[in-house]
N, C-alpha and C positions, 0 to 999 in steps of 0.2 A: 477204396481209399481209407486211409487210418485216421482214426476218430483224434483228434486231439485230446492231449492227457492234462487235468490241471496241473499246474507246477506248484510241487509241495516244500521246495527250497528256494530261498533268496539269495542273489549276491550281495554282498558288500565288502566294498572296496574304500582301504583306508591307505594314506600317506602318512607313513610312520619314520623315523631318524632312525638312522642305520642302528644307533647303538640300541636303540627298542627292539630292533628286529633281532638283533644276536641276544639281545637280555632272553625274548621268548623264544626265539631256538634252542636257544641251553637248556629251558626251563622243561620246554617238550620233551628236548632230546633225554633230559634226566627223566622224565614220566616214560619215557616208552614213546609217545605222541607224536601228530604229524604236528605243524603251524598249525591249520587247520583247525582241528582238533581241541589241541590248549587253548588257543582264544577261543573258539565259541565255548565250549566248558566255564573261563575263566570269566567272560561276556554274561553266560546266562548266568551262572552265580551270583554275580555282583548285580542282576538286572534282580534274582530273586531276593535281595538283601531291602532292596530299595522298596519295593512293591512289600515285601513285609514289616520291614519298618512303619511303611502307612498304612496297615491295617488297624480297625478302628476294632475294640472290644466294645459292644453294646448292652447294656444292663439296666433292669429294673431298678429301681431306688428299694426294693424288695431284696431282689440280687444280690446288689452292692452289699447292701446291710450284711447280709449273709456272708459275702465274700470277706467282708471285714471282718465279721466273726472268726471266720476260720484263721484267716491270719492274726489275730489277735490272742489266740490259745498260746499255750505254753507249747514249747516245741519236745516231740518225745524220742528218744534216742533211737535207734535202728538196730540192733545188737548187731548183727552183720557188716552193717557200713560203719561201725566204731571199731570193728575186727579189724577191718581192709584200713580203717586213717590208722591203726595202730603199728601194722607189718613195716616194717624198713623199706625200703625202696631199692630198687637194683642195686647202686650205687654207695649204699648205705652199710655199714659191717651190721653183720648177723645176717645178710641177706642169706637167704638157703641155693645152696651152690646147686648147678645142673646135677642131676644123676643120669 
């Protein structure tokens, strides 16, 4: 006889208005995606958003002090990241054409 296996997947089952159901079919259908799929992706993102929003950063009065410092310096330029704010954008004249 076969052992029973734990079950590593939940159902859940929602009553949604039609035009919800076409907004996330479309939405799939443009990703590639089954329903399925799109909501739980779109489900756990927004569950990860929430759950990180309430994370607590914990610090020394030591820490702090420190943390303040650093933010408190003068800010020093990047030569490369003022290269890249500098370059035009796609859409921008002077952009450098495909070759």
């Amino acid at each position: 006889m076969a052992t029973p296996v734990e079950r590593k997947e939940y159902p859940i089952s929602m009553r949604l208005p039609e035009a919800d159901v076409a907004m996330i079919d479309r939405a799939a259908s443009l990703r590639g995606r089954s329903r399925t799929d799109f909501v739980r992706d779109a489900a756990v993102r927004a569950a990860e958003e929430v759950v990180m929003e309430q994370g607590l950063i914990r610090m020394t009065p030591e820490g702090f002090a420190e943390f303040m410092e650093v933010l408190s310096r003068p800010a020093t330029s990047v030569p490369e990241m003022v290269e890249l704010a500098r370059r035009p954008a796609p859409w921008e004249p002077g952009y450098p054409a495909k070759q």
